[in-house]
N, C-alpha and C positions, 0 to 999 in steps of 0.2 A: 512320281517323276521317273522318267527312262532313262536317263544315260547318265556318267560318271561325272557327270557337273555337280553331283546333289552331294557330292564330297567336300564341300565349301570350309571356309573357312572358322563361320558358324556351325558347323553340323555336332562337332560333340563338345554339348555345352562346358559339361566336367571330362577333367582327364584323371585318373588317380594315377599315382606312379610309384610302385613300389622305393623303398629307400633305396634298394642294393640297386637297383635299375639308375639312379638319380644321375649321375655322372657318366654313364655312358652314352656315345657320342651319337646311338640312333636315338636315345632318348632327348636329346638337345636339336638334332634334325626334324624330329616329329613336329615337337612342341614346339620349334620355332614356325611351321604352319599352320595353327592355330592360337594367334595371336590374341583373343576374345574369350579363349575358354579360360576358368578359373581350374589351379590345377589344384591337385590336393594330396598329401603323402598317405601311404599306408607301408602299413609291414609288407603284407603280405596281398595278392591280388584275390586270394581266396576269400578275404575278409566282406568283399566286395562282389564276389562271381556265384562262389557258393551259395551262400542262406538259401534253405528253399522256401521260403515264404513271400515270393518273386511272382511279378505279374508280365510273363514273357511280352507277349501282346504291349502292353501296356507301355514296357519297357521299350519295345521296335520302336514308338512311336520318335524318342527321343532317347537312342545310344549314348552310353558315355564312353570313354575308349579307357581302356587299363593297360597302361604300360608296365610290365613285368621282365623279369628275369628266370630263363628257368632253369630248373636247378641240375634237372636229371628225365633219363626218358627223353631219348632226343629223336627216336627211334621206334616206332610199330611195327611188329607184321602185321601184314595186310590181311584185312578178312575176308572169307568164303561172300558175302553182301556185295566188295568191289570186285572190279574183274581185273585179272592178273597176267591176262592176253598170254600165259603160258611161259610165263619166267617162276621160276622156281626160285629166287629170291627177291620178294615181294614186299616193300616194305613203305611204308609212308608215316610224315614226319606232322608236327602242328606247329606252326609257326605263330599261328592267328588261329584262337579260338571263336566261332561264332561269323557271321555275313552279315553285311549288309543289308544284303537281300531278304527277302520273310515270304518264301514258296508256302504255299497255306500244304504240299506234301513233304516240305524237309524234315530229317528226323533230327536236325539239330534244335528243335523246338523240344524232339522229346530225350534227347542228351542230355543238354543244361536245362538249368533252372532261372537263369538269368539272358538275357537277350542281350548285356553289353559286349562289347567287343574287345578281347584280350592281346595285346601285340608282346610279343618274346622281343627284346631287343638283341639281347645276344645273337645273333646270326650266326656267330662265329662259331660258335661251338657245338651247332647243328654240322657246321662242316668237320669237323672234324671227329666228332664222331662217325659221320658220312663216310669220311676219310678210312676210320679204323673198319668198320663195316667192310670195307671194299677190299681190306687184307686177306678174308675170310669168306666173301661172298662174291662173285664175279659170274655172271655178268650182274649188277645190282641194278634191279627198278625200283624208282622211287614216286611218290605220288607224293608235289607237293603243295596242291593247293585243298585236301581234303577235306578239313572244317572250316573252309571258309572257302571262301574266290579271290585269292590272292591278285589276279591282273588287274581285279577291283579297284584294287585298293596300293595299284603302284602309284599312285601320282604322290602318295603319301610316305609309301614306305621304302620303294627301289627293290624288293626283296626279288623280284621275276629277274631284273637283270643283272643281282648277283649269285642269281639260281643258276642261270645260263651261262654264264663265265664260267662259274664253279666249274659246271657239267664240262666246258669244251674243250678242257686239258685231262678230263678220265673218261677215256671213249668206254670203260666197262662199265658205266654209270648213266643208266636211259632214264630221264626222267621228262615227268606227264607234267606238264600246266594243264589244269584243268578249269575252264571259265566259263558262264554265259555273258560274260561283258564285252561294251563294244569298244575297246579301249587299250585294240593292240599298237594304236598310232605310238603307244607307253614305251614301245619294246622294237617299234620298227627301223630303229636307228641302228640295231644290234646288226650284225653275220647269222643268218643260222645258224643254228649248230646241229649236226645230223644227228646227235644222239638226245635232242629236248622235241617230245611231242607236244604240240598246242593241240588241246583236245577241247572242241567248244558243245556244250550243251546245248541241244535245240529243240523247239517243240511248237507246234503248231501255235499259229496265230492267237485262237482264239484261247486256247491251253495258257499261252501267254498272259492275256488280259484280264483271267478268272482266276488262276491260279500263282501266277508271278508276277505281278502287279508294281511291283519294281524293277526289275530286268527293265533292260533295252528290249526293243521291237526284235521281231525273227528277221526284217531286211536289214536291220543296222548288224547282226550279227552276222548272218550272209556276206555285209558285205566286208566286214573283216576278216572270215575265211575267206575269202575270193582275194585279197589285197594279202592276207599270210602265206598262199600257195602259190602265188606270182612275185612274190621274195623267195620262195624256194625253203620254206618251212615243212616240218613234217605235220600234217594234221591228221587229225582224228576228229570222227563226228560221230556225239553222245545222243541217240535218239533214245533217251533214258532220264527220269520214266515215262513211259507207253502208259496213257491214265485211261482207265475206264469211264469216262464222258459219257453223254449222250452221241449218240450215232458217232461212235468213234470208227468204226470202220472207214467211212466216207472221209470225217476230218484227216484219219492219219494218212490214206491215200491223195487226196490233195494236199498236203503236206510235205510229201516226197516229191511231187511232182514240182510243190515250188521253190524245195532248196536244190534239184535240180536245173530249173532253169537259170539259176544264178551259178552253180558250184558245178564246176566241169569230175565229173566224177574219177577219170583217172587217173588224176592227179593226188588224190586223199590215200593216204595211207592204209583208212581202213573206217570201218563205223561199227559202235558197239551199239548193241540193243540192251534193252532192260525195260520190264514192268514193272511198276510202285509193289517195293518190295520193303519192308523195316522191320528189326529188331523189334520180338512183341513187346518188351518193355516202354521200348521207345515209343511203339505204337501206341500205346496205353495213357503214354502219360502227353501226345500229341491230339489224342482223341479230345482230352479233355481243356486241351488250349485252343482247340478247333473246334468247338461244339457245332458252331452253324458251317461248318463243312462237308456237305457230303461225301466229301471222297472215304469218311472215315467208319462211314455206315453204310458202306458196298457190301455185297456177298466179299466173306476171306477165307481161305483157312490158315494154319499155323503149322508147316516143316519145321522141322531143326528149331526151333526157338523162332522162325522168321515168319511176322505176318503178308500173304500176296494173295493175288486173285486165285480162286480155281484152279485149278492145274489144266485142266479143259479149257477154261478161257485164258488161260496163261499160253500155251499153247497153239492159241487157234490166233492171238496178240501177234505172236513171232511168224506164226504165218502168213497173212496179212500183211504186214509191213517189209518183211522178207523178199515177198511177191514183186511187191513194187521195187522194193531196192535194185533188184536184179534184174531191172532193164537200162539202168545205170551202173552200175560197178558190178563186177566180176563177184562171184557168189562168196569164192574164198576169202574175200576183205569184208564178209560179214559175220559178224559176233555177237552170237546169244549170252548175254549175263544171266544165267543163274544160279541164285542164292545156293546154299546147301549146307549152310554152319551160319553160328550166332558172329556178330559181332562185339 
């Protein structure tokens, strides 16, 4: 299914909810929108995320969602893997363990061991920790939809639009929404605010259909950046990752040329590149959830602890897609991600 309808009211049959979670008031908001699911208590959400004797795969087919409370760790630096667009305090938070979504390249297959979906209800105290951060670190960038696609999953949670609030009373606090859903209608009732990027991930059609099989289509996302930058948003455009396909040269070239005909380019903030780049661990243990995947028995080598193509054809990727960028946007609004440390 493609679009954010498939968040129904049936979608997670069990919820567990931790105790300490039990009475707080987004945990009575959630679960007041899945009326049908049976819920179930647990101590702790580990009891139910961790085991690793977990069949990921298996598990996507049918999510359970875990409501949690967390305790501590409200706070990441960001790794040399994400791009940090040149702020020197880099940091990104988890609010929501795990997507919806099941990209046959995400490394959140080779992170967890379990494919349900963990919600933090405290919110609160991500902010303020946020808060105490921003004493000591200024200008602060924050990433916060990283293990998961948070826009996903507003219809449920609210958490984008009191990301956005948050952010638009501490102008030193820049923070990224990062999404390929089509499902900013969630959030288009809001003001901009000049210090929150909506950064959408995109990738060629077919890229879509073989490899993200849940995503919305690349026009449905198109046309939510077109509809975010005629409200006066700040966007950003994630061509990342750059996959080695079949005749990718040609795909990724007609590619640029059709989120161009839709997205007026001087308007975009800016667009990061990146090629399928992970954590060898992650890699390793993603290899083995993906067997009938080819992406995972390409030519690689191994930097820093980080599995990516060749450095040849990592290189010859950026150029290529580069080429073409820059007959629509100015050369400096583009940005090579690369890796260069473990995650």
């Amino acid at each position: 299914m493609r679009s954010e309808n498939f968040i129904s009211p049936k979608r997670f049959s069990h919820i567990y909810v931790e105790r300490s979670a039990e009475n707080h008031p987004k945990t009575s908001e959630i679960l007041s929108k899945f009326p049908e699911s049976s819920v179930v208590s647990i101590d702790s959400y580990k009891e139910v995320f961790n085991p690793s004797a977990q069949n990921f795969q298996a598990q996507k087919r049918s999510p359970k969602l875990i409501l949690a409370e967390r305790k501590d760790q409200f706070l990441y630096s960001g790794s040399g893997i994400a791009p940090d667009f040149g702020y020197r305090h880099f940091y990104y938070n988890a609010l929501v363990l795990n997507c919806l979504y099941n990209c046959s390249y995400c490394y959140l297959q080779g992170m967890y061991s379990s494919a349900n979906v963990v919600v933090f209800v405290n919110n609160g105290d991500y902010f303020r920790e946020t808060d105490e951060r921003l004493k000591l670190s200024k200008p602060l960038y924050l990433c916060i939809s990283y293990d998961t696609d948070l826009l996903a999953l507003e219809s449920i949670l609210g958490y984008c639009k009191e990301w956005i609030e948050f952010a638009r009373s501490r102008p030193d606090l820049i923070v990224e929404l990062r999404t390929k859903s089509a499902n900013f209608k969630s959030i288009a009732s809001l003001k901009p605010a000049p210090n929150v990027i909506l950064a959408w991930t995109l990738s060629p059609e077919s890229v879509i259909k073989e490899h993200e099989p849940l995503t919305p289509r690349l026009a449905s996302r198109l046309k939510n950046v077109k509809q975010a930058l005629e409200a006066g948003w700040q966007v950003r455009l994630c061509l990342d990752p750059i996959l080695n396909v079949p005749d990718w040269k040609t795909i990724y070239r007609e590619f640029v040329g059709d989120v161009f005909r839709e997205i007026p380019g001087d308007k975009l903030r800016e667009i990061s590149l990146g090629v399928f780049r992970m954590n060898s661990e992650y890699f390793k243990n993603s290899k083995k959830r993906r067997s009938n995947s080819y992406l995972y028995y390409l030519p690689m080598e191994t930097r820093s602890s980080v599995k990516s193509y060749p450095e040849e054809l990592e290189k010859e990727m950026f150029s290529v897609v580069e080429k073409e960028l820059e007959s629509f946007v100015p050369k400096e609004k583009i940005h090579r991600l690369i890796a260069n440390e473990t995650v």
